[in-house]
C-alpha positions as MATLAB code, in Angstrom:
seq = 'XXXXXXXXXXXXXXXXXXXXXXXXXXXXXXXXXXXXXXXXXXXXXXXXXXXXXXXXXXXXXXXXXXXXXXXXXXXXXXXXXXXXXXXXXXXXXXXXXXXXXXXXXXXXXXXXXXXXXXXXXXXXXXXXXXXXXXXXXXXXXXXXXXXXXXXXXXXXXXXXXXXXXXXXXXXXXXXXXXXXXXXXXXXXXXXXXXXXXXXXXXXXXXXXXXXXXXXXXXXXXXXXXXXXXXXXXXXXXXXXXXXXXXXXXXXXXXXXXXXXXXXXXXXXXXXXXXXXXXXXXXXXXXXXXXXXXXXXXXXXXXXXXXXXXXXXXXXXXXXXXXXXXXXXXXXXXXXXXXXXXXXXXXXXXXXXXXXXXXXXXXXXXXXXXXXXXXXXXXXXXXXXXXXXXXXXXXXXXXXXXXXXXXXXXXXXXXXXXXXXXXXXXXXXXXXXXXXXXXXXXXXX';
ca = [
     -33.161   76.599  -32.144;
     -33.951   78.184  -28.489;
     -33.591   75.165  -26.512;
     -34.730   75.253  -22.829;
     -34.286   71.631  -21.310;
     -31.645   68.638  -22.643;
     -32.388   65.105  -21.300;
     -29.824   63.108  -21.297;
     -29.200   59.128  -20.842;
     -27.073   56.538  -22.080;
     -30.462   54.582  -22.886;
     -33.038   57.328  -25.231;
     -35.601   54.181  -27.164;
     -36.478   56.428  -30.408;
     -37.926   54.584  -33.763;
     -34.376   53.817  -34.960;
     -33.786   51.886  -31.567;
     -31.686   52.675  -28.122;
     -28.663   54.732  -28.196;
     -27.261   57.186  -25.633;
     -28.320   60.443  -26.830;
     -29.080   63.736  -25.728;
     -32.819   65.066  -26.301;
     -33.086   69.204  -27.042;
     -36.862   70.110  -26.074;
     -38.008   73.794  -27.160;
     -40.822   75.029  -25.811;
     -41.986   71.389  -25.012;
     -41.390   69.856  -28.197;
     -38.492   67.118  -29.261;
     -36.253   69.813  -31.125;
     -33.609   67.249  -31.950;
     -32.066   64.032  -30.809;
     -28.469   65.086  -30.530;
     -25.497   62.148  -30.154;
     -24.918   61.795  -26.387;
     -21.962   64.022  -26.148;
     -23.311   67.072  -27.449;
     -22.723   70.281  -26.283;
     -25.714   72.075  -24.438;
     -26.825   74.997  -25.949;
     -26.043   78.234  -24.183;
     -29.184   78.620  -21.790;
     -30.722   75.470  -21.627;
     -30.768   73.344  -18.601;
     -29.191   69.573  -18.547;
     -31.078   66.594  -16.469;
     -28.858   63.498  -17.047;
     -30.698   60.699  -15.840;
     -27.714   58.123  -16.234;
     -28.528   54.665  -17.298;
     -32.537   55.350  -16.602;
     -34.187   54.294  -19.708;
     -36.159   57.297  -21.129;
     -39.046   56.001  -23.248;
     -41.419   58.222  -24.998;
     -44.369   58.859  -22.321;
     -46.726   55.934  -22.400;
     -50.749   56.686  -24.677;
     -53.464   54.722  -22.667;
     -56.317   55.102  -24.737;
     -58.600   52.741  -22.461;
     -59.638   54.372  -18.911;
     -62.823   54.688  -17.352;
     -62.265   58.392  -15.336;
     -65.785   58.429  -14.209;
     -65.959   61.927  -13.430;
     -68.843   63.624  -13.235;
     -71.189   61.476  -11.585;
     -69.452   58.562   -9.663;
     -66.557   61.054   -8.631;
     -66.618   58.433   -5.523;
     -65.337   55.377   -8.030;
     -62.434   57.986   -9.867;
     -62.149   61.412  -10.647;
     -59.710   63.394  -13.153;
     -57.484   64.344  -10.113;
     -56.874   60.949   -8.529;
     -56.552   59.311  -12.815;
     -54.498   61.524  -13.745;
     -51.370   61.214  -10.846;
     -51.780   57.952  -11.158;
     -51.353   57.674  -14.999;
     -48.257   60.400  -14.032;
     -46.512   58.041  -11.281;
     -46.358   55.207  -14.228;
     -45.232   57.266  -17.032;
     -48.261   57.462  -18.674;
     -48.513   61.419  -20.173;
     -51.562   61.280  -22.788;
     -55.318   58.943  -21.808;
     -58.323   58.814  -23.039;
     -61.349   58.902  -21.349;
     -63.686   56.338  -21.842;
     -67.627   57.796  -22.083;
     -69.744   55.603  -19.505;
     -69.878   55.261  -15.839;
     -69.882   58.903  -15.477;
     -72.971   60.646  -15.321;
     -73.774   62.241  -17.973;
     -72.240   60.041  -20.025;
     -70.072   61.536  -23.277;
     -73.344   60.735  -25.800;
     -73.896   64.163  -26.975;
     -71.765   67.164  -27.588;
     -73.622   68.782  -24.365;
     -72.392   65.782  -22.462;
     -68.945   66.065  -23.769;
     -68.622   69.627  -22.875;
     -69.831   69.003  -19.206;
     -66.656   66.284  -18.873;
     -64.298   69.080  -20.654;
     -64.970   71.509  -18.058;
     -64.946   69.369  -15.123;
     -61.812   68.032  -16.470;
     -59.911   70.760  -17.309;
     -58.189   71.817  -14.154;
     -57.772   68.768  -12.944;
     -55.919   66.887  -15.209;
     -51.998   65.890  -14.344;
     -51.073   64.586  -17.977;
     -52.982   65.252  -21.335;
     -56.644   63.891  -22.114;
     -58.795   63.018  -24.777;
     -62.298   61.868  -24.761;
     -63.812   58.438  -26.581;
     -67.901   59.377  -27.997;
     -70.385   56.870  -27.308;
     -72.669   54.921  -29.319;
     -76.039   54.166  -28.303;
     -79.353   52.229  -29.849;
     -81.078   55.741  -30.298;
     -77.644   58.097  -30.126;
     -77.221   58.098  -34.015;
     -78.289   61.469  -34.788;
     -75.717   62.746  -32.534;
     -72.731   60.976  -33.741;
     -71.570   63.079  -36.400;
     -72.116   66.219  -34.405;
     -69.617   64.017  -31.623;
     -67.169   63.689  -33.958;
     -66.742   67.401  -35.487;
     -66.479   68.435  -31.450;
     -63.636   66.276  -31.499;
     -63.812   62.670  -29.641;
     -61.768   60.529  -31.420;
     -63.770   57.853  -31.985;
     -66.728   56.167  -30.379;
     -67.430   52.684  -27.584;
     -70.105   50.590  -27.755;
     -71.243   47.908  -26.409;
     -72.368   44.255  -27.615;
     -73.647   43.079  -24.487;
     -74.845   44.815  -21.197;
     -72.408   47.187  -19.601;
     -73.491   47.029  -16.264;
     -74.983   50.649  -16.323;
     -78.411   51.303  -17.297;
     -77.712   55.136  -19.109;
     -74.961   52.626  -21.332;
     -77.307   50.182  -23.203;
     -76.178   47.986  -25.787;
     -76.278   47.885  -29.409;
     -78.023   44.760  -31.212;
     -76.529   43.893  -34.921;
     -79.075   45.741  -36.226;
     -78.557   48.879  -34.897;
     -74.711   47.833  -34.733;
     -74.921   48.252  -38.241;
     -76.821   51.313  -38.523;
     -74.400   53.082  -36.186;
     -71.309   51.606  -38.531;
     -72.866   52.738  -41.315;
     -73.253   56.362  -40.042;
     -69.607   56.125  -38.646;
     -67.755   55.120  -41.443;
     -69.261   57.815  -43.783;
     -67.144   60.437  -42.083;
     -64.070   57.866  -41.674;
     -64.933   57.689  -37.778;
     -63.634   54.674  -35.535;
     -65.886   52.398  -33.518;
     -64.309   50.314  -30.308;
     -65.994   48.021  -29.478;
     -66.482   45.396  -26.545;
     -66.929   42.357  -28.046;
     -69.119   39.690  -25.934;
     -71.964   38.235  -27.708;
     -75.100   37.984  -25.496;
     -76.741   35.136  -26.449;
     -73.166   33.272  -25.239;
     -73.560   34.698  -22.692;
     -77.475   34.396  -21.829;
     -76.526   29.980  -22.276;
     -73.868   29.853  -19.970;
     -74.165   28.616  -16.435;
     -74.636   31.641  -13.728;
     -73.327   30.564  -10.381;
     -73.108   32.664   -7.437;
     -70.584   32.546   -5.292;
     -66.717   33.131   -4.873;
     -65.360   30.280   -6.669;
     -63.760   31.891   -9.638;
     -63.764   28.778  -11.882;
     -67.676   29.366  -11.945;
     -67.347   32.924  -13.386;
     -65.007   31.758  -15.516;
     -67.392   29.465  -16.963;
     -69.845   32.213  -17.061;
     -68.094   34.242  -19.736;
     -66.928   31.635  -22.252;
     -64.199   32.378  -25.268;
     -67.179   31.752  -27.126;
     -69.040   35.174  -26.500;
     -65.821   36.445  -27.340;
     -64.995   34.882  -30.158;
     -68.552   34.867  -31.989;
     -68.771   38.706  -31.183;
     -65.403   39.735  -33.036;
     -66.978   37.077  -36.127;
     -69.840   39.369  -36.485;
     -68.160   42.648  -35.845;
     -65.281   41.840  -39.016;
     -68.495   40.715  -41.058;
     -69.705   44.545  -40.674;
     -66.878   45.638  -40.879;
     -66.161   44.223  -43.790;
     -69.267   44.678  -45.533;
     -69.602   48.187  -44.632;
     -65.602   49.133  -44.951;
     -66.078   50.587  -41.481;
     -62.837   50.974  -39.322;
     -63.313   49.042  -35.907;
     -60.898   48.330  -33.070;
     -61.450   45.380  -30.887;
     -61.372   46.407  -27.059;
     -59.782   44.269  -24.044;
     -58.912   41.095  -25.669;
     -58.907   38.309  -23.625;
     -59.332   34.975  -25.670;
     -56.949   34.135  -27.699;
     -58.813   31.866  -30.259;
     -59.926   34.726  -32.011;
     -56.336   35.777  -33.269;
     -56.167   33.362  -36.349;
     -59.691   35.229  -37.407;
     -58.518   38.687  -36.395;
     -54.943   38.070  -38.204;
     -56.905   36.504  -41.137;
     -58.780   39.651  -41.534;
     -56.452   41.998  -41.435;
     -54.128   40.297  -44.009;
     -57.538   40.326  -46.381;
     -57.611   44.384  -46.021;
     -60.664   44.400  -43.029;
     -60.035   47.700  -40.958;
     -59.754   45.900  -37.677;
     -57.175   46.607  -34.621;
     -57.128   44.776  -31.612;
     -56.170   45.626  -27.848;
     -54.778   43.205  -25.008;
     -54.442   44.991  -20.971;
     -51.681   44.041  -18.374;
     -53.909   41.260  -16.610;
     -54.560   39.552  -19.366;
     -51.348   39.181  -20.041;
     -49.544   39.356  -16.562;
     -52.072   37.545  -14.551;
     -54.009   33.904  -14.898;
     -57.090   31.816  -13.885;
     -54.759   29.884  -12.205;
     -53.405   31.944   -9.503;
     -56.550   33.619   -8.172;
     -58.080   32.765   -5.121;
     -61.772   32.043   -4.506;
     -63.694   35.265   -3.518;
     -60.669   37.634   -5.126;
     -62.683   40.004   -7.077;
     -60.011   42.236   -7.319;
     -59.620   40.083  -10.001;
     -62.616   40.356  -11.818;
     -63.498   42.091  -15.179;
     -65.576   40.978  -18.130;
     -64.009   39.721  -20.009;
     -61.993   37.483  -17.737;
     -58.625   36.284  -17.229;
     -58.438   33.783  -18.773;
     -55.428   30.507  -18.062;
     -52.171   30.248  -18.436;
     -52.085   28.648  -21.938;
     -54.260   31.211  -23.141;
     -52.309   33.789  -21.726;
     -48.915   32.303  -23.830;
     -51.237   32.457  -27.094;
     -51.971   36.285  -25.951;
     -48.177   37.025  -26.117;
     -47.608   35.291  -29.100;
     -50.546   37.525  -30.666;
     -48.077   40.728  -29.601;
     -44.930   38.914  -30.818;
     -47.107   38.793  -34.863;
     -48.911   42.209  -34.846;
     -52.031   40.522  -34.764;
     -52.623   42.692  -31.019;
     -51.680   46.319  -32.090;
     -51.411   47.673  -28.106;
     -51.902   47.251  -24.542;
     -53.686   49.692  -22.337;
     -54.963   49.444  -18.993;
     -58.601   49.375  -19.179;
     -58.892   50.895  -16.063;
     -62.134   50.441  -14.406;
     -62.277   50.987  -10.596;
     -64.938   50.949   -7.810;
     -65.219   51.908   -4.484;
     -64.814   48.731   -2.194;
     -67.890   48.284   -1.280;
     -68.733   47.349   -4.326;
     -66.115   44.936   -4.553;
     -68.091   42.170   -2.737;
     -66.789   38.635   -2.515;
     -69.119   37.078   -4.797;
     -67.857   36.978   -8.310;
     -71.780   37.064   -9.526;
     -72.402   40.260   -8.326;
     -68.904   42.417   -7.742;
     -68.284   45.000  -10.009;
     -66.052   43.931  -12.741;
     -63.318   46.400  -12.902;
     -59.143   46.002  -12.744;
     -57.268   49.362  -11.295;
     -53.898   49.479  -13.378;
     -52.744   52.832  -14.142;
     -50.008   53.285  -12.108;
     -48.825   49.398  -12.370;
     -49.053   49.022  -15.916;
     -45.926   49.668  -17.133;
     -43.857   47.724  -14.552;
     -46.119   44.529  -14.718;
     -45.803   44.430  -18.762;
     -42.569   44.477  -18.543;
     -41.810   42.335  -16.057;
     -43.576   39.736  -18.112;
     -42.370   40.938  -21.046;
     -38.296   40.360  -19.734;
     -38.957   37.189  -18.572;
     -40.509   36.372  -21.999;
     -37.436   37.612  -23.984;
     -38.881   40.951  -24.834;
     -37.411   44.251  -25.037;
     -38.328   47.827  -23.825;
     -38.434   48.753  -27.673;
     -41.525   45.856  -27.807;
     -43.162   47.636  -24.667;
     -43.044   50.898  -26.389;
     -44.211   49.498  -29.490;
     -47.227   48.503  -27.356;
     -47.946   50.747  -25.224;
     -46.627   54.183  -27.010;
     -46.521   53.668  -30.366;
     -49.762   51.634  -31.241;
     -52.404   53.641  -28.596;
     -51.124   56.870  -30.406;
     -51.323   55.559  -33.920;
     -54.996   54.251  -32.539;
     -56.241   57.272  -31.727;
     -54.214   59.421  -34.677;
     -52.033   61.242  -31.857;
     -49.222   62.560  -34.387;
     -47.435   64.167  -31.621;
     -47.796   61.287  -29.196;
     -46.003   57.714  -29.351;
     -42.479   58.359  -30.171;
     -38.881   60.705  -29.558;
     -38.233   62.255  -32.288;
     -38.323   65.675  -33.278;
     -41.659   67.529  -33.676;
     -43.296   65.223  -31.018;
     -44.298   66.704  -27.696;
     -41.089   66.202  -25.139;
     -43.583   63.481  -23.083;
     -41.163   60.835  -21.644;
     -41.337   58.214  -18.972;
     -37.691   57.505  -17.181;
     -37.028   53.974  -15.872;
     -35.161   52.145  -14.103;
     -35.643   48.715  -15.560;
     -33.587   46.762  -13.165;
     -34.516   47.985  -10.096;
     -37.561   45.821   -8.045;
     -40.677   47.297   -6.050;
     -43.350   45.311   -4.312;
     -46.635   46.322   -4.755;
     -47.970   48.362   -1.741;
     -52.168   49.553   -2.528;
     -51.119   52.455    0.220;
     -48.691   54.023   -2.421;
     -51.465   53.795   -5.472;
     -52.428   57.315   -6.164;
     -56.007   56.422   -8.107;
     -58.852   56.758   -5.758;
     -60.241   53.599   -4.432;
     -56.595   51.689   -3.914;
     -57.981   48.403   -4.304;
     -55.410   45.972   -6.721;
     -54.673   42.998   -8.057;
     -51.105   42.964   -8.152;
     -51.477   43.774   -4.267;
     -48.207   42.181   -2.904;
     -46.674   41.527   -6.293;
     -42.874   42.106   -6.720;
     -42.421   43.985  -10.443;
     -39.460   45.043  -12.402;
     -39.313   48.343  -13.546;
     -39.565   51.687  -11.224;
     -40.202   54.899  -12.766;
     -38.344   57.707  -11.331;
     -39.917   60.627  -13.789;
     -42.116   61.810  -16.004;
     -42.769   64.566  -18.470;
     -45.012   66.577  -20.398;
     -44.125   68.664  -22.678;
     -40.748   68.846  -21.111;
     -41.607   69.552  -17.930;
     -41.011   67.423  -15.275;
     -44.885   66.053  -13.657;
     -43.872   63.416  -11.076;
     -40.583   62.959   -9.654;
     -39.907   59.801   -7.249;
     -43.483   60.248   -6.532;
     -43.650   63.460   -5.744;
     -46.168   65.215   -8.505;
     -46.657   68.288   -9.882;
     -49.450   70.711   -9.867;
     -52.026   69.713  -12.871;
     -50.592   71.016  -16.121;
     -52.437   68.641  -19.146;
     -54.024   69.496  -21.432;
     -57.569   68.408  -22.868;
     -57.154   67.368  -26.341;
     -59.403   67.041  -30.019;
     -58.501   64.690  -32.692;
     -55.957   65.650  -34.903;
     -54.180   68.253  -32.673;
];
């Protein structure tokens, strides 16, 4: 075993729980996870991080790059340190709001090669599903996306439309014959289309204007085709929780249905945010605080399988203080990982539940073997933190693009000092690291 790198702490999270240990990388993979004394193999180079929690690196399978085309919202650069300052070492880019958007192979291979020297941490690429995109779904998948987004209701980009139930359907039915996976944002738009549409900045009235209902009617239909067509679909951003007694109820009668939840939905609430803060808006919506409890309690069953960021960001222009017409977009990369888990502490949760979430399940999601876990054979991706130690939120320290936030002025638990890919160290205190990911295919 020609080990190059051991990381050592007396708290390593791995499957069988948190121990001190010792991890031997070789040529960045987990070559073993040794007991915490160990004795470090003659040339290999030991980085004790003392009682800094080192957690397998986080998978966010759920961000919006938008690079090529609105380069001015995001960009693979500016993503990419910013999923590296908050221990995130694998995402997935989503395939609208950049221009062209990832609909065809010729598409995908545009993003590829724009993305390929900038990226700080590895990346994947989500296909997308359009009403007249069918033909070029299979040909999508053999390139390598690992799965493909549509959309229910409008996206808010005209090159993005929507897919009716009809050609919902048709596209499941395509999708499933070569085992593919379909996400899916689930907001039904004749819910939508009925509720009252208020301008303005009082955030109660765009709360009103994207009921549970949409929500909860949209998810109904998608586990009926689902169902019917034994199609594999994953449930995207969920934000009300009275769809987790149908969602667990499926699931327990064999649909093939997972389900996502992001760090505002389950940090922040209706509540707390100020008329004319549309930093805080996204569709769907926060929702209140009870719903928010229900959210948690969805994590605490399995009936939510992850949490990723769904990170959407604008420039702040855009940004305007009318809810009605503000682009609807959180920026979380960076943050996510401290503001789960200072929820999830004061909840009674444990790291080993925040890796579960936000390691383990986004890899499993998108079939990253090598992802999600330390233990040997995995790629040596960890995130180091100090779980004790406090920040407050500062937007100038934010390394995405446009450093607009809503946890602007927010004190969080949880400071990552490092993180690595593929045993190399990619942001240090944050300081980062030349770009060094990788783009990656399913099943590699």
């Amino acid at each position: 075993m020609d080990v190059n790198l051991v990381l050592r702490s007396t708290r390593v999270i791995t499957p069988e729980g948190t121990r001190p240990a010792s991890i031997a990388v070789s040529g960045g993979t987990i070559a073993a996870v040794l007991p915490y004394e160990a004795e470090v193999p003659a040339g290999a180079r030991l980085e004790d991080v003392g009682d800094d929690v080192v957690l397998p690196g986080l998978v966010d399978t759920h961000v919006h790059v938008n690079d090529p085309g609105r380069t001015e919202w995001e960009g693979f650069w500016t993503a990419t340190r910013a999923a590296a300052a908050g221990g995130i070492t694998t995402l997935l880019d989503m395939p609208l709001n950049s221009l062209p958007p990832t609909t065809t192979v010729e598409n995908l291979r545009v993003k590829q090669e724009v993305a390929r020297a900038k990226a700080h941490v590895d990346v994947g690429f989500w296909g997308g599903a359009l009403p007249d995109n069918v033909k070029d779904l299979r040909p999508l998948h053999d390139a390598g996306v690992f799965g493909f987004k549509c959309f229910l209701s409008p996206s808010g980009v005209e090159e993005f439309p929507e897919l009716d139930q009809e050609r919902l359907a048709t596209s499941l039915a395509e999708i499933s014959g070569f085992d593919g996976l379909m996400i899916v944002h689930a907001e039904d738009p004749h819910h939508l289309a009925a509720a009252p549409q208020r301008p303005g900045g009082a955030y109660a009235d765009f709360l009103a204007s994207r009921p549970r209902d949409a929500e909860n009617t949209a998810i109904e239909n998608l586990i009926n085709q689902a169902r019917r067509l034994d199609a594999r679909v994953h449930v995207l951003h969920l934000s009300s929780s009275d769809a987790l007694p149908v969602i667990a109820a499926a699931k327990a009668e064999g649909v093939k249905i997972t389900v996502e939840s992001c760090p505002h939905f389950l940090t922040l609430t209706a509540e707390e945010i100020p008329d004319g803060a549309t930093e805080f808006k996204c569709c769907p919506p926060i929702r209140e605080a009870v719903n928010q409890d229900a959210l948690w309690q969805g994590l605490a069953d399995g009936t939510i399988d992850c949490i990723v960021s769904d990170h959407s960001p604008s420039t702040a222009d855009l940004k305007t203080p009318d809810f009605a017409s503000a682009w609807g977009g959180i920026s979380s990369l960076q943050l996510g990982l401290p503001a789960i888990w200072t929820e999830a502490r004061r909840r009674g949760f444990d790291l080993t539940d925040v890796v579960r979430w936000m390691s383990e399940g986004p890899a499993r999601l998108a079939g990253l073997t090598r992802k999600g876990a330390i233990e040997a054979g995995r790629d040596a991706d960890f995130a180091v933190l100090a779980p004790e130690a406090t920040f407050t939120v500062d937007p100038a320290d934010l390394q995405h693009r446009n450093r607009i936030t809503a946890y602007a002025g927010k004190t969080l638990h949880g400071v990552v000092t490092s993180t690595w890919l593929r045993g190399e160290r990619i942001a240090d205190n944050g300081t980062l690291a030349e770009p060094s990911g990788r783009l990656l295919e399913r099943n590699n």
